[in-house]
C-alpha positions as CSV (number, residue, x, y, z in Angstrom):
1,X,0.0,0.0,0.0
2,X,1.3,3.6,-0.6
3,X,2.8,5.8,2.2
4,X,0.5,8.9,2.6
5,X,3.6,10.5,1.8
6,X,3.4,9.8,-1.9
7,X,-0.4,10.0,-2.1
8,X,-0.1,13.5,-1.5
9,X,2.9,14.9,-2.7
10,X,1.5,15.6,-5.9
11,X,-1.0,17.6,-4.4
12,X,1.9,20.5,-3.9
13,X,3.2,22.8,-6.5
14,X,6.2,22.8,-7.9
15,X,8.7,24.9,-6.2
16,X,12.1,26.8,-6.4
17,X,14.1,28.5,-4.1
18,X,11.8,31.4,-5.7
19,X,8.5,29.6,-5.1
20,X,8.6,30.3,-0.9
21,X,6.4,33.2,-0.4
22,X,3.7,31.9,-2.9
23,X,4.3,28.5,-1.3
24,X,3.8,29.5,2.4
25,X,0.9,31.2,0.9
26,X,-0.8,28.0,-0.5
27,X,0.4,26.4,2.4
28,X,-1.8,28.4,5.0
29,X,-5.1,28.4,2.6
30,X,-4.5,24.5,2.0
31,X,-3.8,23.7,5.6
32,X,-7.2,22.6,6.3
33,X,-8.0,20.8,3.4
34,X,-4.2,18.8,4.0
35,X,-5.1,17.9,7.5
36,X,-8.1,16.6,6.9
37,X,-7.0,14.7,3.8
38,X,-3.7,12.8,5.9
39,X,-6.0,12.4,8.7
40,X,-8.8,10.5,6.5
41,X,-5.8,8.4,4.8
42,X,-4.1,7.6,8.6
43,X,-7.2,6.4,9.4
44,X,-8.2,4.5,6.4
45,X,-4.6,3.1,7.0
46,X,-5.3,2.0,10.1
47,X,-8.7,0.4,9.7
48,X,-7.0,-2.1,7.1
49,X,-4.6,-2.5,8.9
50,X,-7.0,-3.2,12.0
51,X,-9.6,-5.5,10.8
52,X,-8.7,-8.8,10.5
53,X,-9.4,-11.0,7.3
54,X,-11.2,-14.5,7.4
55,X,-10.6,-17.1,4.9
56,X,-12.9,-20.4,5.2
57,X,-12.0,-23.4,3.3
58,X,-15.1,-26.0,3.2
59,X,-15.0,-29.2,1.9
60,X,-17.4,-31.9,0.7
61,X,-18.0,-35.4,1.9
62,X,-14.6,-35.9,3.6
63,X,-14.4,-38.1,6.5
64,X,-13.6,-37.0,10.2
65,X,-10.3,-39.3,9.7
66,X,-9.0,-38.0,6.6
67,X,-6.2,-35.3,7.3
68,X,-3.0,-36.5,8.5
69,X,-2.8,-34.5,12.0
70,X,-5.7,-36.5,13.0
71,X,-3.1,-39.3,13.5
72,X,-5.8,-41.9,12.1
73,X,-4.8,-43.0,8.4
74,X,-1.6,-43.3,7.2
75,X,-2.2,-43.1,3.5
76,X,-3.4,-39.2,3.9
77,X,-1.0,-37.0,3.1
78,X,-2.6,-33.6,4.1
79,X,0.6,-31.6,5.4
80,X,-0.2,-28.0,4.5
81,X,-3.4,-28.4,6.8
82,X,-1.6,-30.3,9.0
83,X,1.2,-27.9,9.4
84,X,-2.1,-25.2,9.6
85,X,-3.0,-27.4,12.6
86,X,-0.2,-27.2,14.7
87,X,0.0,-23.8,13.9
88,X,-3.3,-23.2,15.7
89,X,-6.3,-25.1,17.2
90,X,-7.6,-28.7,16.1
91,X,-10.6,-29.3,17.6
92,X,-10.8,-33.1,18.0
93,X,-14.7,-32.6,18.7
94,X,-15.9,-30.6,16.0
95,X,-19.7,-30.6,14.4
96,X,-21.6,-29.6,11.6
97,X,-25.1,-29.0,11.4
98,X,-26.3,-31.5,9.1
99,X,-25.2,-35.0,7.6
100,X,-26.0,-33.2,3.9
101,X,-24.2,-30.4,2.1
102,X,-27.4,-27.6,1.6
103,X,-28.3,-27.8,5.1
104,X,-25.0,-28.1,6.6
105,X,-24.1,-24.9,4.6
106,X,-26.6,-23.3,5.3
107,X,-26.1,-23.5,8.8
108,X,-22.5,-22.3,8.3
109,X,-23.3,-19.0,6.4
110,X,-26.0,-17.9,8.7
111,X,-25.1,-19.3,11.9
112,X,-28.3,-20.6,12.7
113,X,-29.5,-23.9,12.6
114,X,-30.8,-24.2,9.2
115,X,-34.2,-25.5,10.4
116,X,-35.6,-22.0,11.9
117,X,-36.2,-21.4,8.5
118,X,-36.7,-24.8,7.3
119,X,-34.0,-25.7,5.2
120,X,-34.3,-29.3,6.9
121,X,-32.6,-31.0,4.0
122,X,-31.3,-30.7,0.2
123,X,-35.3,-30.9,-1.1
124,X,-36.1,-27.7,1.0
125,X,-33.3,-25.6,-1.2
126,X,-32.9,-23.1,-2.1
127,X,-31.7,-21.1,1.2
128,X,-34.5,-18.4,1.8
129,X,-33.6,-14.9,0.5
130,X,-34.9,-13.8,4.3
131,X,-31.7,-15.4,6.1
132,X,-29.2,-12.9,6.6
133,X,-25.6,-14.6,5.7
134,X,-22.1,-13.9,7.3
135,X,-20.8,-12.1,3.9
136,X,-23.6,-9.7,3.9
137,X,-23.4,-8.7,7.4
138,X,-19.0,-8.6,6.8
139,X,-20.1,-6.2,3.4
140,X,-21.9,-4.3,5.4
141,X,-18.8,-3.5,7.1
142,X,-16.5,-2.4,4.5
143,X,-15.2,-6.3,3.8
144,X,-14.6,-7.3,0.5
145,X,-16.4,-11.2,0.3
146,X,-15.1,-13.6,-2.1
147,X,-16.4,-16.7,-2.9
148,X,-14.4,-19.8,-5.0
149,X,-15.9,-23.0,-5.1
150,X,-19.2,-24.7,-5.0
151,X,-22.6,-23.1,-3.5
152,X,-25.1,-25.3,-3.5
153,X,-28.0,-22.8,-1.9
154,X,-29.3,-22.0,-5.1
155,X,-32.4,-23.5,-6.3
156,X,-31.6,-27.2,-8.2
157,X,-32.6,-30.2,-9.4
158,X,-32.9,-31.4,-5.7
159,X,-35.6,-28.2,-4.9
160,X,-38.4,-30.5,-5.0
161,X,-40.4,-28.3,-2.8
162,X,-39.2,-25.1,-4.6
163,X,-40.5,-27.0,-7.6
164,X,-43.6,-28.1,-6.8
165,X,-44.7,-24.5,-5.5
166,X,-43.6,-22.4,-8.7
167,X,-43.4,-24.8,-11.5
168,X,-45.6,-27.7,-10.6
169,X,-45.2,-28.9,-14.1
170,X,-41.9,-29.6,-14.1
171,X,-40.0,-32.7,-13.0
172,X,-37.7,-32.6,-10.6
173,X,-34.6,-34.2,-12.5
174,X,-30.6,-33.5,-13.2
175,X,-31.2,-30.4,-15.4
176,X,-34.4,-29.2,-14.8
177,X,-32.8,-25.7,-14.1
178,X,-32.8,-24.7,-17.8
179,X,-36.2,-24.5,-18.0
180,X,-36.8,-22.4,-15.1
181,X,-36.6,-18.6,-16.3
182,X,-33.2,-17.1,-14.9
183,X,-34.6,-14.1,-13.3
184,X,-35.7,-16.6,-10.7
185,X,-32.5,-18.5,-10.5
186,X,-30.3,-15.9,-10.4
187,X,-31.8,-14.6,-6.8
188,X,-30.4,-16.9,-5.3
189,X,-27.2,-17.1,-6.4
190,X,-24.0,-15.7,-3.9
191,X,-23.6,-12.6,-5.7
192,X,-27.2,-11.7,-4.3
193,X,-25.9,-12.9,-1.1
194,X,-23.6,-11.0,-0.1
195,X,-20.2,-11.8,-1.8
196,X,-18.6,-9.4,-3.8
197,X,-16.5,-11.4,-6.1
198,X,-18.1,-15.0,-7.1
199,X,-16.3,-18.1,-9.2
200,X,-18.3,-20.8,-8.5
201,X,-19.5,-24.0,-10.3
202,X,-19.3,-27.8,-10.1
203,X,-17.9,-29.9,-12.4
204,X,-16.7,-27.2,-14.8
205,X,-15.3,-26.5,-17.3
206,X,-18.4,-23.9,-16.9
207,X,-18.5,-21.1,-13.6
208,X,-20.5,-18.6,-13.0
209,X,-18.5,-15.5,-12.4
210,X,-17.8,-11.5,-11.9
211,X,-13.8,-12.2,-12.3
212,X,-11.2,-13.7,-14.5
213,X,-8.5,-15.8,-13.5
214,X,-5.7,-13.0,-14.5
215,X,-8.1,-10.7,-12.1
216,X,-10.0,-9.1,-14.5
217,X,-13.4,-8.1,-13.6
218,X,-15.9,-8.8,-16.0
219,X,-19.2,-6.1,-16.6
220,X,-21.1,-8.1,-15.1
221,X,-21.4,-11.5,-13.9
222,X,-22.0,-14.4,-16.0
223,X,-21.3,-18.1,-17.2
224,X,-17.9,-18.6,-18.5
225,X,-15.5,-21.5,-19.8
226,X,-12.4,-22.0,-17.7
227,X,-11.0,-25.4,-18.3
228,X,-9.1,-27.3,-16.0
229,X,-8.7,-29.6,-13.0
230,X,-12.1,-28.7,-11.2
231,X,-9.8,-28.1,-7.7
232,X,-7.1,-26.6,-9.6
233,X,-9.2,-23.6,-10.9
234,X,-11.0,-23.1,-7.4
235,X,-7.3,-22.9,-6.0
236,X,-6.6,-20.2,-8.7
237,X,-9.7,-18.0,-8.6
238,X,-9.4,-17.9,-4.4
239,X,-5.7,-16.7,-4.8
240,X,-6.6,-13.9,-7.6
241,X,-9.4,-12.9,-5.5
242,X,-6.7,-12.6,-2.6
243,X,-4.4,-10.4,-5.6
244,X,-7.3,-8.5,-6.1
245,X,-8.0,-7.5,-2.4
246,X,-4.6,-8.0,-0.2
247,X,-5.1,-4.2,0.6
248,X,-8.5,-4.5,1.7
249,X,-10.3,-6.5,4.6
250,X,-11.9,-9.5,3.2
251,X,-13.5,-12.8,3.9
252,X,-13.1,-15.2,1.4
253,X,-14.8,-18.4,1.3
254,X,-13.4,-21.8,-0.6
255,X,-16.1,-24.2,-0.6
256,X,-14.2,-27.1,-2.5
257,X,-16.3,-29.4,-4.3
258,X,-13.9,-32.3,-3.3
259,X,-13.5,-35.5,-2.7
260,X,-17.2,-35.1,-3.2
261,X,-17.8,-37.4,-6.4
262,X,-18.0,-37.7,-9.0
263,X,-14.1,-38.9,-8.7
264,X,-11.6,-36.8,-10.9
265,X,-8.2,-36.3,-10.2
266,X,-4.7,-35.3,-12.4
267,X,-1.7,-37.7,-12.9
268,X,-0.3,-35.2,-10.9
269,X,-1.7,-36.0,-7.8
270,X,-2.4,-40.0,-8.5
271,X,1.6,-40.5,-8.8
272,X,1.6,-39.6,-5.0
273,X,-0.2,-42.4,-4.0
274,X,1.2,-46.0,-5.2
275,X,0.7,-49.2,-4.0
276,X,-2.4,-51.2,-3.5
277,X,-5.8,-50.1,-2.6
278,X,-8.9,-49.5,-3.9
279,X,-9.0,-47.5,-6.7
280,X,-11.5,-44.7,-5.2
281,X,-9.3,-44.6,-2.2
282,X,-6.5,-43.7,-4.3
283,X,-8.4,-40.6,-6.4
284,X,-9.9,-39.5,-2.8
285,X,-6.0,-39.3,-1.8
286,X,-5.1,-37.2,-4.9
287,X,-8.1,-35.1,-4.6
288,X,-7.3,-34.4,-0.9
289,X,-3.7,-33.9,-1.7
290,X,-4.7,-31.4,-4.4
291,X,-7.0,-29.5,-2.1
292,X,-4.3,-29.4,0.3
293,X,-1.8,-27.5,-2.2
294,X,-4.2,-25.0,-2.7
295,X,-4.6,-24.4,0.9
296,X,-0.6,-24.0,1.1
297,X,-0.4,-21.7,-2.1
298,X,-3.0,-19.3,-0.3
299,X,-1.1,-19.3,2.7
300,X,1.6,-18.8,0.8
301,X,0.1,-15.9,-0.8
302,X,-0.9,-14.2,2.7
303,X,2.5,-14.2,3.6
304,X,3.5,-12.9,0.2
305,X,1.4,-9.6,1.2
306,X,2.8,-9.5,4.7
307,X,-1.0,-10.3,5.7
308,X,-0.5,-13.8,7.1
309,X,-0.5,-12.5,10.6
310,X,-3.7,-10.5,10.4
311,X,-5.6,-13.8,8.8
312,X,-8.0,-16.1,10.6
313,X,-8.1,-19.2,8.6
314,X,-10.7,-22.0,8.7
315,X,-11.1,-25.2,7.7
316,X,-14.0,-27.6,7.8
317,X,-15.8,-30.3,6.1
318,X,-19.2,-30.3,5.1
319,X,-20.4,-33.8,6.8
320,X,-19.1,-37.1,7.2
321,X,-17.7,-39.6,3.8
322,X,-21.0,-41.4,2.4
323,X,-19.0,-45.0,2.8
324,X,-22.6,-46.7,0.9
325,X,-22.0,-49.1,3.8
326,X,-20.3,-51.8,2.2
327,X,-17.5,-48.8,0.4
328,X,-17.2,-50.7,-2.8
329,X,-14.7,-49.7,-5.0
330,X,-16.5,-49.0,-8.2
331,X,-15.5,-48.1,-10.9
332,X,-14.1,-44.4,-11.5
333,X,-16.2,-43.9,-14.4
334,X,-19.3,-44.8,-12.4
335,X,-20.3,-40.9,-11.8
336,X,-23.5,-41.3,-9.8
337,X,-23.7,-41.5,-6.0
338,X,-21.4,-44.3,-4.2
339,X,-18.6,-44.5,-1.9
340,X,-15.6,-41.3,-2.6
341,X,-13.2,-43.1,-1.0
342,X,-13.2,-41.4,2.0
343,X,-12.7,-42.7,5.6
344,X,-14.4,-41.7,9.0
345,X,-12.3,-44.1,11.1
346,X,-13.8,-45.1,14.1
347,X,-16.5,-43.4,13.9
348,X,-19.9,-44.9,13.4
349,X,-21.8,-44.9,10.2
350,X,-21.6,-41.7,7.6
351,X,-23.1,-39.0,5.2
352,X,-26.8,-38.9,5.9
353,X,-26.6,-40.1,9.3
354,X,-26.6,-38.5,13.0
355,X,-24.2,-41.1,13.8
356,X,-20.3,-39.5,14.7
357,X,-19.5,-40.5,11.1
358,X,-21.9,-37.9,9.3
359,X,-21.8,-35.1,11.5
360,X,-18.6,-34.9,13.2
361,X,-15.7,-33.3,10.7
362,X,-12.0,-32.3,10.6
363,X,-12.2,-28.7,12.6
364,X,-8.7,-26.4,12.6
365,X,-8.6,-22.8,13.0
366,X,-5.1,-20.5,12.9
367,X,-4.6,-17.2,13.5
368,X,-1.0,-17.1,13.8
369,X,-0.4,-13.5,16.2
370,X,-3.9,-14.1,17.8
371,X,-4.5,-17.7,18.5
372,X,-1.6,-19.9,20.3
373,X,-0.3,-22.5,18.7
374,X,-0.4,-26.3,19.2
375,X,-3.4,-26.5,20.6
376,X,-6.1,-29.6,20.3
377,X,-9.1,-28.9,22.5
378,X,-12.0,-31.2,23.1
379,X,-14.5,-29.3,23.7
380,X,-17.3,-29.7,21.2
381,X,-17.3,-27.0,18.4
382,X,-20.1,-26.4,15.4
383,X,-19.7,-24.9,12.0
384,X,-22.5,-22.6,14.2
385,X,-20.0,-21.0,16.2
386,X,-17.5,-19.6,12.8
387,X,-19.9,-16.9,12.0
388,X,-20.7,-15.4,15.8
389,X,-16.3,-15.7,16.3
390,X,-15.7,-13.6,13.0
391,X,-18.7,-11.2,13.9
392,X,-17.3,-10.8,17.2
393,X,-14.4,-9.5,15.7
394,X,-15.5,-6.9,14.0
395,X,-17.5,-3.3,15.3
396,X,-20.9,-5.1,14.9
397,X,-20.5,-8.0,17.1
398,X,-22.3,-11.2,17.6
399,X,-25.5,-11.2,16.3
400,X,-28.5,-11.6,18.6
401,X,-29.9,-14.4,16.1
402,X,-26.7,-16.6,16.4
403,X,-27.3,-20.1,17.7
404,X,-23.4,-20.7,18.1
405,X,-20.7,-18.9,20.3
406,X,-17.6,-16.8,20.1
407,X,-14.7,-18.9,20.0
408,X,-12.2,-16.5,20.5
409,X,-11.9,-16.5,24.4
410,X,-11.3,-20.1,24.1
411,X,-8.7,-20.5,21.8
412,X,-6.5,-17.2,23.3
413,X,-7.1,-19.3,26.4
414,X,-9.0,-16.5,28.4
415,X,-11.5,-19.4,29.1
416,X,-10.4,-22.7,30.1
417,X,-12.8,-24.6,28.4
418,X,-16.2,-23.7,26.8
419,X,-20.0,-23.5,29.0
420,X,-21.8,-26.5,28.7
421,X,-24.2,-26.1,25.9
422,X,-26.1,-28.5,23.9
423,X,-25.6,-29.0,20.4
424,X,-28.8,-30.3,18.3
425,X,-29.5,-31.8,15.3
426,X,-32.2,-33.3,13.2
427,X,-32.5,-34.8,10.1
428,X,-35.2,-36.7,7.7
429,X,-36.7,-39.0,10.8
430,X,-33.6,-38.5,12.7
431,X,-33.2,-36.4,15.7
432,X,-30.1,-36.2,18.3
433,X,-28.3,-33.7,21.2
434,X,-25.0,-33.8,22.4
435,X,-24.3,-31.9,26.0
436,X,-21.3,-32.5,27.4
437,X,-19.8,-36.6,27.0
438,X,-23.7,-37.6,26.7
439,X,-25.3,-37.8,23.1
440,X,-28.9,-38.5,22.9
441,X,-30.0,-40.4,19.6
442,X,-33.4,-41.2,18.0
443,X,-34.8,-42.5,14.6
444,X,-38.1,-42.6,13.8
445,X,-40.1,-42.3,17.3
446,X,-39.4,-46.1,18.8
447,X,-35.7,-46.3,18.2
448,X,-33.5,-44.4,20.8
449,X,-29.9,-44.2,21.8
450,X,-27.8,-43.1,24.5
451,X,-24.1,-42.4,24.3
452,X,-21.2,-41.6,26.4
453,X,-19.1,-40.1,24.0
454,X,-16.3,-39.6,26.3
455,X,-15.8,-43.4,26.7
456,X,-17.2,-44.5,23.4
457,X,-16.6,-42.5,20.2
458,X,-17.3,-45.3,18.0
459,X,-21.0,-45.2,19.4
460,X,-20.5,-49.0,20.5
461,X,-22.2,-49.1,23.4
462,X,-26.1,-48.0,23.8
463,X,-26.7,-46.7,27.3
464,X,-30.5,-46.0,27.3
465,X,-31.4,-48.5,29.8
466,X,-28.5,-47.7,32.0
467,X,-28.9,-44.4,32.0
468,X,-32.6,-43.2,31.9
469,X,-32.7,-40.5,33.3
470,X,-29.5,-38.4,31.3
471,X,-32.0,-39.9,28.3
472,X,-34.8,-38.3,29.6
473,X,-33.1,-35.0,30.5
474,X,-31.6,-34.8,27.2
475,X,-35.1,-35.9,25.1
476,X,-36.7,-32.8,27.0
477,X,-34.1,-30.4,25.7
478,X,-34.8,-31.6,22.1
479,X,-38.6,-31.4,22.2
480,X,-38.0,-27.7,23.6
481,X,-35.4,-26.9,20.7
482,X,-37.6,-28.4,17.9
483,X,-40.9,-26.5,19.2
484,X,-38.4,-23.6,17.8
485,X,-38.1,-24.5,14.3
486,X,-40.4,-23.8,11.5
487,X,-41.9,-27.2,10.9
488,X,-41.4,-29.0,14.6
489,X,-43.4,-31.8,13.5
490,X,-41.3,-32.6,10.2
491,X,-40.2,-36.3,9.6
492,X,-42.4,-37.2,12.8
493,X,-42.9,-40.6,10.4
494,X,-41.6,-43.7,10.0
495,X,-37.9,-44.0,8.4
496,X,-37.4,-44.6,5.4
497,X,-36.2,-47.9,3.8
498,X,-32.7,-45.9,3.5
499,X,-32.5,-45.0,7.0
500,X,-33.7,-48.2,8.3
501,X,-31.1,-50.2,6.4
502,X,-28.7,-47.3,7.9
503,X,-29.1,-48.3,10.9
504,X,-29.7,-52.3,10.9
505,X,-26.0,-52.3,9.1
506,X,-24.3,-50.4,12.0
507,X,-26.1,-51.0,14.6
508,X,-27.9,-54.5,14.1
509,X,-31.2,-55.3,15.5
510,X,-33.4,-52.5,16.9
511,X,-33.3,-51.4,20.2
512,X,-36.1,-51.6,23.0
């Protein structure tokens, strides 16, 4: 950034040894207009320089177990996130709002459970234009908001609700998008939300986007070609947005559409994993590993721009791997939904689940002049809590709506741990709360389960007739939080031949 020095200089005549009396002149009748102008640039200086920036990297489907500082799988080479780990906090405990990526990202951007506005699941998409989302209250502010990466809050082929309320005529299959008129598509895209620059697609080679990789901006936003290795060109577009705005505040948001299938990965990245094992394990690998260079290069980037220090970084998965039970290794060409090679460890069960395995993700956070390093803390942590800690941080604060807490105080370790709280969930016919070591699990309205997950993290060992009365005390505080939500008495039903086989593979015969 320029010195105020040589922003202003040029405001001042030329002068000679001749030029003092007509320059103490000007002087005096620009003194005003000078102090005010260094003042405003001191202070614009110091407000960058003040506010911090945020950076949130998200990614999709990957297992609890699958970054290398977890100290679980030793195929996992991870160690630009790992070396982000020890640099900061790994929270061993940490939770996301849903076993499904629209509803689990929903609950991230707004941080509120998803369900107060009944965004229960990917068929109730998209995300209501009436939620108010981190990057708008951040723009607001002054922060430039990037996002890089895959959305997924926009209305789809997965709306079925959306669907059958506007365009009841319409099927709701892979593609049905181009036949709804793109005044209504486009309201909900991230641009409308909040973020300020947007490069975001799927698959590619198509993205919609306000920004060219060599950091032009374009007139307006729109649909362009970029080919490429679909993790690659995410990795690119968040480190020209970071180009683009080093000098500014900013919260950028990389939302990697990875090891999500379907399965695609570069030579590059296969050659690092030899050997034998199946063949989706070995493209999850190379996807990670890919996703894991592009976390380094931005890092990299911050500290090319002296900003490192004044960065809170983030990163998350979106739920647990979908393992399809069995995790056959299909073929790679076999593009529809099936096991992406990822691993949960021990936890139980996976994506789509309120088991451990589809809720609870990898959770690190650094800040490196802020937040002490080589920490791992067990207290348990939810995507809720990202948006009240980076509000917090700012002039505006927490907002009253949050259903998560400031982090801060615990990682600078002004608290010693966090206040007991309970953490909720609920899902299709599924409903659970975690407070403290005790989870409280049900499915459908006859099954029930009680965990001590202090003892039992692999959700081995069903405590319900032990322990009745934690069961009971728990149940109440879930009835009371689902009164809350904007359809209480959704998936009140039976489960679902998918759920029920869910849980007969993991857990066996029914419980009492």
């Amino acid at each position: 950034m320029p010195q105020p020095w040589f922003q202003f200089k040029f405001l001042l005549p030329p002068m000679n040894a001749n030029d003092h009396p007509f320059f103490i002149g000007w002087a005096a009748r620009s003194a005003p207009l000078l102090l005010c102008l260094v003042g405003l640039t001191l202070l614009s200086c110091w407000a960058s320089a003040s506010q911090p920036n945020f950076i949130v990297f998200f990614t999709d489907d990957q297992g609890w177990a699958d970054l290398g500082v977890q100290g679980i799988e030793e195929d996992v080479k991870t160690p630009n996130i790992d070396q982000m780990a020890r640099e900061g906090v790994r929270f061993t405990n940490g939770y996301v709002t849903a076993p499904q990526c629209t509803p689990s990202r929903a609950g991230l951007l707004s941080g509120q459970y998803q369900q107060r506005f009944g965004l229960d699941d990917n068929s109730y998409s998209p995300l209501t234009l009436e939620a108010m989302l981190l990057p708008q209250r951040l723009q607001r502010i002054g922060y430039k908001t990037g996002l890089a990466g895959k959305w997924h809050l926009e209305i789809n082929w997965l709306s079925d609700e959306w669907l059958r309320a506007h365009h009841p005529q319409l099927e709701p299959v892979e593609g049905v998008e181009s036949r709804i008129p793109f005044d209504q598509l486009i309201d909900y895209f991230p641009d409308r939300r909040g973020f300020t620059d947007v490069f975001f697609g799927y698959e590619g080679p198509r993205y919609w986007a306000n920004y060219d990789l060599e950091g032009n901006s374009l007139e307006e936003a729109k649909y362009i070609q970029q080919e490429g290795y679909r993790i690659d060109v995410v990795s690119d577009a968040a480190l020209t947005f970071i180009d683009r705005h080093h000098d500014e505040p900013f919260f950028l948001y990389v939302p990697y559409y990875a090891p999500h299938v379907p399965m695609e990965a570069t030579q590059k990245y296969l050659d690092r994993f030899s050997g034998e094992m199946p063949e989706r394990r070995r493209y999850c690998l190379a996807m990670l590993s890919a996703m894991d260079d592009g976390v380094g290069r931005v890092l990299d980037r911050l500290e090319k721009y002296g900003i490192d220090e004044n960065t809170m970084v983030i990163f998350l998965s979106d739920n647990g791997a979908p393992l399809k039970m069995y995790k056959e290794d299909l073929p790679i060409s076999y593009k529809l939904g099936a096991w992406d090679g990822s691993s949960n460890g021990p936890l139980k069960g996976e994506k789509g689940m309120l088991t451990e395995g589809g809720i609870r993700v990898p959770f690190v956070v650094r800040w490196k002049t802020r937040i002490p390093a080589g920490q791992v803390l067990d207290d348990p942590v939810t995507a809720l809590d990202i948006s009240p800690t980076i509000m917090a941080l700012t002039e505006k604060g927490v907002p009253g709506n949050a259903d998560g807490m400031d982090l801060m105080p615990l990682m600078t370790k002004e608290l010693h741990q966090l206040p007991e709280r309970p953490l909720f969930w609920k899902f299709w016919t599924q409903r659970a709360v975690r407070k403290g070591e005790w989870k409280y699990l049900e499915v459908g309205q006859e099954t029930e389960f009680l965990f001590n997950l202090e003892s039992d993290i692999g959700e081995n060992n069903n405590l319900i007739e032990s322990h009745p009365e934690v069961a009971e005390l728990l149940k109440a505080e879930l009835e009371e939080w689902s009164s809350m939500l904007m359809y209480p008495n959704r998936g009140n039903g039976s489960p679902d031949p998918q759920e029920l086989g869910w849980y007969k593979f993991y857990f066996g015969t029914k419980p009492k």
